[in-house]
N, C-alpha and C positions, 0 to 999 in steps of 0.2 A: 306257570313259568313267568319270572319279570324278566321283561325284555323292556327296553330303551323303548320312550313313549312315542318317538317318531318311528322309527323299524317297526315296530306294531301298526300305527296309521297306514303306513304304506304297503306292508302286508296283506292287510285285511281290502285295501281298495284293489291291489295287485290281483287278488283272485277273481275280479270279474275286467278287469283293465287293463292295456299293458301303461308302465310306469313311465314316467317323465325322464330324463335325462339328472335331471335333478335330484331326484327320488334314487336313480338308480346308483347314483355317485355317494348319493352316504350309506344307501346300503354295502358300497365297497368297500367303505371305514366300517362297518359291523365288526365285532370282536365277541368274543366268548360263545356263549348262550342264545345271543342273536346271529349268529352265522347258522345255527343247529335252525333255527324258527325259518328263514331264507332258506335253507337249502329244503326244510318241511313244505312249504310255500309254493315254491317251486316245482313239489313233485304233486301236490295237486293241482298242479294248472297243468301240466304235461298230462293227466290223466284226462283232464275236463278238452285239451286240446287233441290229444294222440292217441286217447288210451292205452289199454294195458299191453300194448304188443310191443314187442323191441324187435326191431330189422335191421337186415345185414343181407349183403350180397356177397356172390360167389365172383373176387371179379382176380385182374394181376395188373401191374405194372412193369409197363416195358421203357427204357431211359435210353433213346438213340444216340446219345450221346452226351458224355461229361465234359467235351470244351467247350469252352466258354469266356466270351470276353466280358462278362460283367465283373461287379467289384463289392458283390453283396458280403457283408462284414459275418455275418452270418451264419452262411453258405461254406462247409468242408468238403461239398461235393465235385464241383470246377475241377477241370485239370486245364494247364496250357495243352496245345499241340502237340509239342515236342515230349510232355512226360512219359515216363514211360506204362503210366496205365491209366494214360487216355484212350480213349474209344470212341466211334464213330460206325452206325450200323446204316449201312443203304434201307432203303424202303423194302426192300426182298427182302432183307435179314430180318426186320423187324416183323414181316408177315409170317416169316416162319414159324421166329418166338410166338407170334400172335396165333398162330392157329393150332401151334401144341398148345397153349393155354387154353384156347376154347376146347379141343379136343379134350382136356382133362377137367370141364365143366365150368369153366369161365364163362359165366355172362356178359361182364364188362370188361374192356379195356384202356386201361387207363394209360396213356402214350404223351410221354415229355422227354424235352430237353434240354441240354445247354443253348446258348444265344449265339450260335456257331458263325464264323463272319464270311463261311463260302455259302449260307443258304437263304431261301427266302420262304414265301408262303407257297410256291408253288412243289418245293419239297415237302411241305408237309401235306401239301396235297397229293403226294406222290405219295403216303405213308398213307394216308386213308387211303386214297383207291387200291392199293397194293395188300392193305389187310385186309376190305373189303372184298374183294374178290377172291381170298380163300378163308373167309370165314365171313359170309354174309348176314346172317344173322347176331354177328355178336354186337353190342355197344358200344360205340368209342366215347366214353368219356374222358375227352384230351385235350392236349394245349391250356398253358395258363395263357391269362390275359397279356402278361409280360412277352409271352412268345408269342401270340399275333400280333401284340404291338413292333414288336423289332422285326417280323419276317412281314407284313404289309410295307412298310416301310424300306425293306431291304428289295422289295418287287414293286416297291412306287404306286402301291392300293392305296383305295380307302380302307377304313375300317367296314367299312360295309358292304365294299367289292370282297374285299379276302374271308371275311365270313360266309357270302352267300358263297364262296369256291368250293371251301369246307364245308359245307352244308350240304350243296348240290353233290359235293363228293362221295359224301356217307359219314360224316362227322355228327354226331348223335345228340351232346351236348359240352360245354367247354368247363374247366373247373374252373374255380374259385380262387384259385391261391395266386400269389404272388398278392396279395393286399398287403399281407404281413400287419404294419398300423398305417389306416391311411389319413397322416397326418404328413405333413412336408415337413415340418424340422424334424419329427423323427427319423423321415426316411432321408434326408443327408445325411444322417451319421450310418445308419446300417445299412443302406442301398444306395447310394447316391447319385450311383446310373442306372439307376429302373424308374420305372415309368414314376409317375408324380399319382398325388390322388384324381386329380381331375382327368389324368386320361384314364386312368385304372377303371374310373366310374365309366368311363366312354365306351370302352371295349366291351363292359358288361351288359350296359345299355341299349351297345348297339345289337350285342348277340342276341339280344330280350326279343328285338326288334325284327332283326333278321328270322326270327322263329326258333333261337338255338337258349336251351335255359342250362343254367348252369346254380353251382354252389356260391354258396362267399363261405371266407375262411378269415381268423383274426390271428396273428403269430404274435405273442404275447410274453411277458419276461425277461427282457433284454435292458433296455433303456426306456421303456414307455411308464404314463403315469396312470394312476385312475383315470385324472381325466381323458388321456389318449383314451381309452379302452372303453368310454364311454361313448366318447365322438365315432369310434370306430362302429359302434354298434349301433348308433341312428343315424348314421351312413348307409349303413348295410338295411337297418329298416326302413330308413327313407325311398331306397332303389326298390326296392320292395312293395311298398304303397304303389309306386309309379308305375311298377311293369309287374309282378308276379310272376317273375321269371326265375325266382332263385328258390333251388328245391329241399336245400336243405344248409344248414349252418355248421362251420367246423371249426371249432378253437382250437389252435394248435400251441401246446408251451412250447416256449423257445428249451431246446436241445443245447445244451452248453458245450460240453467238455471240449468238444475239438476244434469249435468255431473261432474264425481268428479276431471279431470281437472281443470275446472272451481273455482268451488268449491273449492279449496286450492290455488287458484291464480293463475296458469300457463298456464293459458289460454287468449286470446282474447275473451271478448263476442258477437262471433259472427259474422257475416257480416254485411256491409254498404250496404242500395240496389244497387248501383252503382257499388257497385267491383260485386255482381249480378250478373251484370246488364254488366260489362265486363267480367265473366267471359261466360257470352253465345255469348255475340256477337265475342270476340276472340276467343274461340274454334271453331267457325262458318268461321269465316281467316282464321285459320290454318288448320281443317279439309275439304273445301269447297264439294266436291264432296266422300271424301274418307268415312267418312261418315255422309251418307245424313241426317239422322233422330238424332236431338238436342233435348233432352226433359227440358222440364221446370213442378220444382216438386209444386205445388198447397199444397201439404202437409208441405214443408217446409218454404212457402211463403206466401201461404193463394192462394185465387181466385184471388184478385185484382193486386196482386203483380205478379204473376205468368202470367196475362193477359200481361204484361206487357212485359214480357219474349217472348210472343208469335211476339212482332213487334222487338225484338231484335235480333233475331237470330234462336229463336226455333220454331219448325215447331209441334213437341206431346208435348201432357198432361198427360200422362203417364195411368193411369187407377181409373176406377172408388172405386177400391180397398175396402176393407173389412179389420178389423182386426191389422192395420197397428199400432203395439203396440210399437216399438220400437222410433221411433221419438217422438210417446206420451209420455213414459217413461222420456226424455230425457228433455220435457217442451217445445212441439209443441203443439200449440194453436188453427191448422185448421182443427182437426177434423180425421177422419180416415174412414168414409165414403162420399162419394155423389155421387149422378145421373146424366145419361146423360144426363137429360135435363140441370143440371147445368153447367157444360163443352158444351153443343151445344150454350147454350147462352153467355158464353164466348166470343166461338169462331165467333160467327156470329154478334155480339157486336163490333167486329173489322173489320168488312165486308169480313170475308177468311171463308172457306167452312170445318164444322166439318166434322168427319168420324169415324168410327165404323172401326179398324183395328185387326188383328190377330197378335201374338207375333213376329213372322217374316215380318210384314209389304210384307206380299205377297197377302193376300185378303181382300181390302181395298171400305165399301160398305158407300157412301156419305149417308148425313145425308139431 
């Protein structure tokens, strides 16, 4: 195969290294023939790092609420107050959804919402204890960073008083998202009231800290450039060296069709499967061991596409999930539930071995 004389250098050191920033930004100018050697690259270092098993949890998401006073460009999920299909669920309501979904083999729960401006963090401590105690054994993996940052603040915490509340409550671990790119002039044009990079990195830092680990997520195809997507990812690796607290990684493409970025023109529609397609098998260089588990989202890609992810670099599928309202909102197309038997057939369709994991990828029972 000829491949471009640099994408060969950096390929070949790639498989026992993770790659430079440098290194990583021209593999994101790769074209033809060298995108196919990158995404090959890639899947054996996921192999030399993760092996052959691909995971996936049995989990749901619960959304207590779509109002919202932020102004993320984005974002088709928000409703005001007054629309008429806004929503708002007390901490009881949300325990109920929560404990049908454990009842029907939920592991995890994945619990978020609007930036609502009657609550703080001690309502979201009311949503742990309240799902906690009728479903003790499931997982909360909840709250973005964006939503402790505005409810600390809205109850006049630190960051590290309203984490240990959550914590001490039954809060499991927190997600990753709300990073989107964390770059500041990106996020004035598509968030321009959410948190900045420096606290985004705080919040994460400090949960590392507090004992509570969590994902990072990159939302990608809007307005950002290579280079965003590069800083975004030794960002993410850098927290990473420091703490070891982040258990798995989530690219997510930006969802177009109904977002009102989009919408008034200031946006890209979307991703090409290829930048995809690089951005799993490069975050898989540059992370290589730091961290192990890549997910590829089925929700934002569909089955086929996302299968695809799986020989590129990623190793999960993220979860069987329930309720996933927000990408729907947004004008994703694949759905917001499915079964393991759909994701075992995936994975076993590529000849690598599914598996049944817990949030922490600590008890992992093959399929």
């Amino acid at each position: 195969m000829n491949l471009d004389k640099k994408v060969k250098e950096i390929l070949e050191y790639s498989l026992d290294n993770p790659i430079s920033n440098e290194d990583a930004f021209y593999l994101m100018k790769a074209k033809e023939r060298d995108i196919n050697a990158i995404i090959a690259t890639a899947d054996i270092v996921r192999e030399k790092v993760a092996g052959n098993v691909v995971t996936f949890i049995e989990n749901w998401n619960i959304n207590f609420t779509n109002i919202c006073t932020g102004t993320c460009g984005f974002c088709s999920f928000k409703k005001n107050e007054k629309d008429e299909d806004s929503f708002f669920l007390s901490p009881e309501e949300v325990a109920i959804i929560g404990k049908k979904a454990y009842n029907n083999g939920a592991k995890e729960l994945c619990i978020q919402g609007g930036l609502h401006k009657d609550i703080d963090l001690f309502f979201l401590e009311d949503i742990v204890k309240a799902v906690k105690k009728e479903c003790p054994d499931v997982h909360l993996h909840s709250f973005s960073p964006m939503e402790i940052y505005y409810n600390c603040k809205q109850a006049e915490l630190t960051l590290e008083e309203g984490l240990k509340i959550l914590k001490k409550a039954g809060l499991g671990t927190i997600t990753g998202t709300a990073a989107e790119i964390l770059n500041d002039d990106v996020r004035k044009i598509i968030c321009p009231t959410k948190l900045k990079t420096k606290e985004w990195i705080e919040v994460v830092t400090t949960a590392h800290e507090v004992g509570l680990k969590s994902t990072a997520t990159i939302m990608y195809g809007h307005i950002d450039t290579y280079e965003n997507r590069i800083e975004h990812l030794d960002t993410i690796r850098k927290i990473q060296y420091e703490t070891g607290g982040i258990t798995e990684f989530i690219p997510l493409s930006f969802v177009h069709p109904k977002t009102p970025i989009f919408k008034k023109g200031k946006s890209n529609p979307g991703t090409t499967g290829t930048e995809d397609l690089k951005i799993y098998a490069i975050s898989r260089l540059m992370f290589h061991d730091a961290i192990k588990n890549i997910q590829t989202s089925w929700v934002k890609l569909g089955f086929k596409f996302a299968q695809i992810g799986l020989i590129s670099g990623c190793n999960d599928l993220g979860g069987t999930l329930g309720e996933e309202n927000i990408s729907k909102s947004a004008g994703a197309s694949h759905g917001v539930r499915t079964e393991i038997k759909t994701l075992e057939h995936m994975v076993k369709n590529i000849g690598r071995t599914p598996a049944l994991r817990d949030t922490l990828y600590e008890n992992i029972n093959l399929l």
